[in-house]
Structures are given as structure tokens and as C-alpha cells.
C-alpha positions as CSV (number, residue, x, y, z in Angstrom):
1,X,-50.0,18.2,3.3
2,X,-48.8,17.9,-0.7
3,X,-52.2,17.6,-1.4
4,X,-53.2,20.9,0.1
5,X,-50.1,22.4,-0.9
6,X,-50.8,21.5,-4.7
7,X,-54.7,22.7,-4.4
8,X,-53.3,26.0,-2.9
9,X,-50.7,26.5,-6.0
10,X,-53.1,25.7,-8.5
11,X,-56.0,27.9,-6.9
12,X,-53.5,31.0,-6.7
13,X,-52.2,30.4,-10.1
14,X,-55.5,30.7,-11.8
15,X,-56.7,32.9,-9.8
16,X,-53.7,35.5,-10.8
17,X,-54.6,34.2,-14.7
18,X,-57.6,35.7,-14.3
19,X,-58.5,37.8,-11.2
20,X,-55.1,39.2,-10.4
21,X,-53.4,42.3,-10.3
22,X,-51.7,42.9,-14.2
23,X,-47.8,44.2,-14.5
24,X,-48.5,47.4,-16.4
25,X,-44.7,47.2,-18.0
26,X,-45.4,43.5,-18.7
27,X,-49.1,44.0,-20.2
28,X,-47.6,47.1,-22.5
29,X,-45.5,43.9,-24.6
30,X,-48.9,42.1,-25.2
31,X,-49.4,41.5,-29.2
32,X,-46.4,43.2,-29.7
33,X,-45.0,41.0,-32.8
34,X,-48.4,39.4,-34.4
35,X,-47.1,37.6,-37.3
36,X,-43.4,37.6,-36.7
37,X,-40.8,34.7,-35.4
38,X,-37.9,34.4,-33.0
39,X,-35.9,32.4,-31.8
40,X,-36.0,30.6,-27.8
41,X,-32.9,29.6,-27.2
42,X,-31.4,26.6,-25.1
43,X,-28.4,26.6,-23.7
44,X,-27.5,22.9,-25.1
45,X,-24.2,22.0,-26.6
46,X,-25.4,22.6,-30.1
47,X,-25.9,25.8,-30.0
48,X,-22.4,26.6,-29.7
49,X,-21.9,25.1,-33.9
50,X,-24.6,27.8,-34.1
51,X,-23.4,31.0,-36.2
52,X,-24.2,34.5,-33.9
53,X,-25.1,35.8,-37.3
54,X,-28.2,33.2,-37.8
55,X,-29.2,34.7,-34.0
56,X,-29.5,37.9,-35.1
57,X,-32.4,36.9,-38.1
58,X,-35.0,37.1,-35.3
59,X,-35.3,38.5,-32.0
60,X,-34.3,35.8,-29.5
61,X,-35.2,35.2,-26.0
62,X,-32.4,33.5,-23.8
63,X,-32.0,32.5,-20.2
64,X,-29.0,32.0,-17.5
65,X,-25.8,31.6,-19.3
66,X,-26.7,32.7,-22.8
67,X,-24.6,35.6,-22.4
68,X,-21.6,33.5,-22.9
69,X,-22.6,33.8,-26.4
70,X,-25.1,36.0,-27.4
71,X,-27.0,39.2,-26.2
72,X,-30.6,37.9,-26.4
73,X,-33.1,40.4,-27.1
74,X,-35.3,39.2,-23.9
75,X,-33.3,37.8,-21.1
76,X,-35.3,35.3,-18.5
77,X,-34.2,33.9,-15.5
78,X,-35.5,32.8,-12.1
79,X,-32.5,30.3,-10.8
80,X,-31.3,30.9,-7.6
81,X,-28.4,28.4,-8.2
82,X,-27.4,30.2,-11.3
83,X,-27.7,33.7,-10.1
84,X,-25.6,32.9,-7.2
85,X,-22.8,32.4,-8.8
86,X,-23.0,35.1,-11.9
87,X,-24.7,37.8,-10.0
88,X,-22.7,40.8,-11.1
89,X,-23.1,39.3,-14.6
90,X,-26.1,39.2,-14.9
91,X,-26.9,42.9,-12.8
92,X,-24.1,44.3,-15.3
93,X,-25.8,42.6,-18.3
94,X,-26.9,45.0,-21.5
95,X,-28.9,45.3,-24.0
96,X,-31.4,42.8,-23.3
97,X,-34.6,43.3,-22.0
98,X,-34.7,41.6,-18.8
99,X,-37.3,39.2,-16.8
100,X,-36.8,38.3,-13.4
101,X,-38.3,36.1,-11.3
102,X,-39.9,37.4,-7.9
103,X,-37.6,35.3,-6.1
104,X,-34.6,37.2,-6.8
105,X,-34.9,40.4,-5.1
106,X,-31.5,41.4,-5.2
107,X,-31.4,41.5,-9.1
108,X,-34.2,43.8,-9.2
109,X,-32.5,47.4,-9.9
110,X,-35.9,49.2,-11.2
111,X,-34.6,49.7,-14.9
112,X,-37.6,50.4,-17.0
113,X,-36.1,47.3,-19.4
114,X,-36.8,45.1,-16.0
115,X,-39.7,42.7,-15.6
116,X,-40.4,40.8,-12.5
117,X,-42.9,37.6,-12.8
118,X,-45.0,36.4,-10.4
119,X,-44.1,33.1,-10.8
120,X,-46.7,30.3,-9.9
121,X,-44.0,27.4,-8.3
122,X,-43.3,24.0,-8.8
123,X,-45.1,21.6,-5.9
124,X,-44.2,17.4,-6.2
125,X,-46.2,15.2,-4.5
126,X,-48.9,12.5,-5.3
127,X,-51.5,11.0,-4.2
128,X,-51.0,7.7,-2.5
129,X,-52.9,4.2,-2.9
130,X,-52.6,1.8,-0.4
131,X,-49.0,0.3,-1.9
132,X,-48.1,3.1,-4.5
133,X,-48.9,6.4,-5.8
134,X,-52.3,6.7,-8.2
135,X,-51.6,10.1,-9.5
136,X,-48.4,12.9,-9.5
137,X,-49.1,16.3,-9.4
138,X,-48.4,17.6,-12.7
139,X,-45.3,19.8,-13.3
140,X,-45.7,22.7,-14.4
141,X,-49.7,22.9,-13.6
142,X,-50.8,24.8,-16.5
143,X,-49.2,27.1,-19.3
144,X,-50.5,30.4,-18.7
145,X,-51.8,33.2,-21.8
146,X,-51.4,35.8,-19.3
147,X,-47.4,36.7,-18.5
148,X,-48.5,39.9,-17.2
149,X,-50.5,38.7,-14.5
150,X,-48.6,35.1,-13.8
151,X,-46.1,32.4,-15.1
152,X,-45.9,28.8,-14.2
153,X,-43.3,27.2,-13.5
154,X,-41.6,23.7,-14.7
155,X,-38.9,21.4,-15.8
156,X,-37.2,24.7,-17.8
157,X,-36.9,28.1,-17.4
158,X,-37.5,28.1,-21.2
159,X,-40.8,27.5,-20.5
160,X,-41.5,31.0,-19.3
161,X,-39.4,32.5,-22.6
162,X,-42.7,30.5,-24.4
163,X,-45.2,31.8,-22.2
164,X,-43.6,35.3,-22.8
165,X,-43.5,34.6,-26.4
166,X,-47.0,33.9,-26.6
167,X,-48.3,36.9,-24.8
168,X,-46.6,39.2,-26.8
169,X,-48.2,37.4,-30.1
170,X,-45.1,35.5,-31.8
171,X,-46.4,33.4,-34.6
172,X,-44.1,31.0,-34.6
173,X,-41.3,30.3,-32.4
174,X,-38.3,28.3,-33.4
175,X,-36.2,26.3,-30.9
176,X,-32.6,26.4,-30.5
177,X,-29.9,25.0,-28.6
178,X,-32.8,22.0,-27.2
179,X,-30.7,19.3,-26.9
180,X,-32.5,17.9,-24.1
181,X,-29.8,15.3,-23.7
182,X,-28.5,14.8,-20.1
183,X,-26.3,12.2,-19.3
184,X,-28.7,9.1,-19.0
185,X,-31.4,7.4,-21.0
186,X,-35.2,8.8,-20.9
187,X,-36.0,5.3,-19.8
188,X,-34.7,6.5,-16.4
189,X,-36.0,9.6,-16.3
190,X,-38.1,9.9,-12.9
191,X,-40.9,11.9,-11.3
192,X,-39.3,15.2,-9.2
193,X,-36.3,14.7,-11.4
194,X,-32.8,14.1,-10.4
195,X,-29.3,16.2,-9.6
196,X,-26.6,15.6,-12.1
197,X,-22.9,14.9,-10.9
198,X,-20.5,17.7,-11.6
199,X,-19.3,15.7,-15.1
200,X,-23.1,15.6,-17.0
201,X,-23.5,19.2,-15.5
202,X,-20.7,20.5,-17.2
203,X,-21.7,18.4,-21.1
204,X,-25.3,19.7,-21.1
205,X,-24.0,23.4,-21.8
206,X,-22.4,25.2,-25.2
207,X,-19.8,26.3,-22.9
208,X,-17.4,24.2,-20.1
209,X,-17.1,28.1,-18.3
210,X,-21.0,27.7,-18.2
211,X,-21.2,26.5,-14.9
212,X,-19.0,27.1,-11.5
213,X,-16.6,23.6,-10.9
214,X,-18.3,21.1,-8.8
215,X,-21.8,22.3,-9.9
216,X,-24.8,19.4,-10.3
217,X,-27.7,21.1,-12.0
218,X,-31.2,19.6,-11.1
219,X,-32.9,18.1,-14.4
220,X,-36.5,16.8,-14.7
221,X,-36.5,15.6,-17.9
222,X,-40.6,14.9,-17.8
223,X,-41.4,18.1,-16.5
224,X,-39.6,19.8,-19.3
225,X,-41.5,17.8,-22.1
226,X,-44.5,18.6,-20.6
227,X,-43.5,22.5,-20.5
228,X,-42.9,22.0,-24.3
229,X,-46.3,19.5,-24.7
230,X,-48.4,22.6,-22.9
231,X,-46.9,25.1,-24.4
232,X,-47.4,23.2,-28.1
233,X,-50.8,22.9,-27.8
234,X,-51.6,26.5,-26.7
235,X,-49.8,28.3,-29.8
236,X,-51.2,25.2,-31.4
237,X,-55.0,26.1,-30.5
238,X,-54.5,29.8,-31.4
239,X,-53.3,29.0,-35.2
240,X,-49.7,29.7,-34.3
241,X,-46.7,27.0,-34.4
242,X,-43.5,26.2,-32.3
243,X,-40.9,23.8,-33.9
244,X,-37.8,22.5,-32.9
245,X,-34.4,23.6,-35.4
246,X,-32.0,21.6,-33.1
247,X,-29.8,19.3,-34.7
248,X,-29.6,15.7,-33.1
249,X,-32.0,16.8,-30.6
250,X,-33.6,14.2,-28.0
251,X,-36.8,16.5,-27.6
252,X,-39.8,14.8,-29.6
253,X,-42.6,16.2,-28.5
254,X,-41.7,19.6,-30.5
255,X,-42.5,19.1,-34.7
256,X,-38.4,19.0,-36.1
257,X,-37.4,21.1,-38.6
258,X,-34.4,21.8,-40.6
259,X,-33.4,25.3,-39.8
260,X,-32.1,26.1,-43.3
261,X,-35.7,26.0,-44.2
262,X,-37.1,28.2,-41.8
263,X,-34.3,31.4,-42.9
């Protein structure tokens, strides 16, 4: 049954990259900022030591909480968990151009600054040998060039802000607030990823109001390197570049830069 269910996500996904319908509102942003840089933003501890100032060099794209501390100039999100519990937040939020994913119906007012994805979804499973598995399905499937038409999902919501970034032509795209530090070594980072207790859920944020009391936020640490790994090698491949400005961050798979140099 995985098996079918993974052949059916991956046949619809790139069958929507390149039959499918396109978002006219979505398609309108495409090459919109050739040769120019922003920011993605995590919503890691370090980016609170992060001056709103330096935020406002580039336009930035942000997701779930970020409004705790800055108005991004693209908003993403597509957590149920996290839109449960800061609806009227983030219905009531301004200024930010929003993407939603097509999950989240109720968010969807119809404002012209209002995207909704088709998002391609996240399906675990393997393929079993007679004693173990031989072969996960890959999270997230593919890293899609066409937002308008499809986004795949994986690991990190941030992965859509890149996928976004990319269709609208960003040249280079620096990393913020990555941390990628959640409370336990890689070493033990597993396959379908892993619920944090209420303690690690509330260090992983710039912000101890970030999450409701009690909350244990799903993390799947390999999933989100290869979102960033995918992602890499498609601005990679078109002569663009994506680097990572976080201080002390545990995410290698992104080339590390000093942000001082890149003002």
C-alpha cells in the first residue's frame, strides 16, 4: 500500500510540474527579482541576536511564527499544528504577502496578496527485504521550478520559501535563523523523524511565546537536509547560489558564510 501510495504522489507531482493547471496570481511573481537577494528566514534561536534592521536589507520570506519578530515580505505556511493555535494571527496578519497551503481552507480569505499552493505531500514508507528495509521513499520527492503549478513538501516549511524563491528568479538566497539544532545528536536522527517533548519544542524557537505550552513539534532532521541538498543543487545548476549566514549553525550541507560579508 506505501508503495502505491508513493508512486501515486510522485506521478501527481510531476504531472502538476509539468501538465497541470498554473496559478495565474502565482505565475505573475515568476522572474520577478533576477539578480537580486533575500533573505529565508528560520525561526531558530539565533535569529532572535539578529538586528530587524539587517532584515530589512533584502526582502525576506518567513513562515509560522516569524511575526513574533519581523513582518516578512512573503509569508509561507502550511502547518495545521501551528495554524491551530495562532489562527486569528495569522488571518489578521499585514503586510506580507501571503502563501497558503491548500490544506488550510479556513485561512483562505481571497485577498489579492493571497496564494494558495498545491502542495505535493509527504508519503513514508519503504520498501522491505526479507529482514529490513532496502530503500526509503525519499522526503521531500523532488524540488519543484514550477511554484505556480506545484510545491513539494519536506522536512521544512522553508523549503517551499526556496522553491518560491527560485521561481520568482532570486540570485542568491541567504539563510537565516537555520539552526537546525533540536535537542539530540544527528547520530540519532531517524527516518519519518521524531516528535519532540514540550522542553526541546520550546529551545528550537527565537521566542519561548513561540509555541502554545505543552506543544511537541514533529522534526525530521534528514528530510530537512535533503530539502536544503535539493534545493542547493537546483539554484546551483541554474548559476545561482544559496548560503547559509547562521551563526553556530548545525546545517552543513548549505556553503557557510559570514553575514557581515554578504551586506
Amino acid at each position: 500500500m506505501n508503495e502505491r501510495n508513493f508512486i501515486k504522489s510522485l506521478y501527481r507531482g510531476v504531472r502538476s510540474e509539468i501538465f497541470g493547471p498554473s496559478d495565474s496570481s502565482i505565475l505573475k511573481l515568476k522572474d520577478t527579482a533576477v539578480g537580486e537577494t533575500c533573505f529565508v528566514l528560520g525561526n531558530g534561536p539565533s535569529l532572535a541576536d539578529v538586528d530587524n534592521k539587517t532584515l530589512e536589507r533584502y526582502p525576506t520570506f518567513g513562515t509560522n511564527g516569524i511575526f513574533l519578530k519581523h513582518t516578512p515580505n512573503y509569508y509561507v505556511t502550511i502547518s495545521v499544528d501551528f495554524y491551530k493555535n495562532h489562527f486569528d494571527a495569522i488571518k489578521g496578519l499585514k503586510g506580507s504577502v501571503k502563501f497558503i497551503g491548500d490544506n488550510l481552507h479556513d485561512l483562505h480569505t481571497g485577498s489579492v496578496d493571497e496564494h494558495i499552493l498545491n502542495c505535493n505531500w509527504n508519503v513514508y514508507g519503504n520498501v522491505r527485504g526479507p529482514k529490513q528495509p532496502v530503500f526509503n521513499f525519499p522526503v521531500p520527492v523532488r524540488f519543484s521550478k514550477r511554484a505556480d503549478r506545484v510545491v513539494y513538501l519536506g522536512g521544512t516549511v522553508l523549503s517551499i520559501c526556496l522553491q518560491l524563491a527560485y521561481w520568482m528568479g532570486y540570485t542568491r538566497v541567504i539563510l537565516l535563523g537555520v539552526d537546525h539544532k533540536f535537542g539530540f545528536p544527528r547520530s540519532e536522527a531517524v527516518y519519518g523523524g521524531r516528535r519532540l517533548d514540550a522542553e526541546d519544542g520550546d529551545s528550537i524557537h527565537f521566542d519561548k511565546a513561540y509555541s502554545k505550552p505543552g506543544y511537541t513539534p514533529h522534526c525530521d532532521m534528514i528530510a530537512v537536509e535533503r530539502s536544503f541538498e535539493l534545493a542547493l543543487k537546483a539554484f546551483q545548476k541554474a548559476g545561482r547560489e544559496i548560503v547559509n549566514a547562521t551563526p553556530n549553525t548545525g546545517l552543513d550541507v548549505i556553503p557557510k558564510r559570514e553575514l557581515k560579508d554578504l551586506l
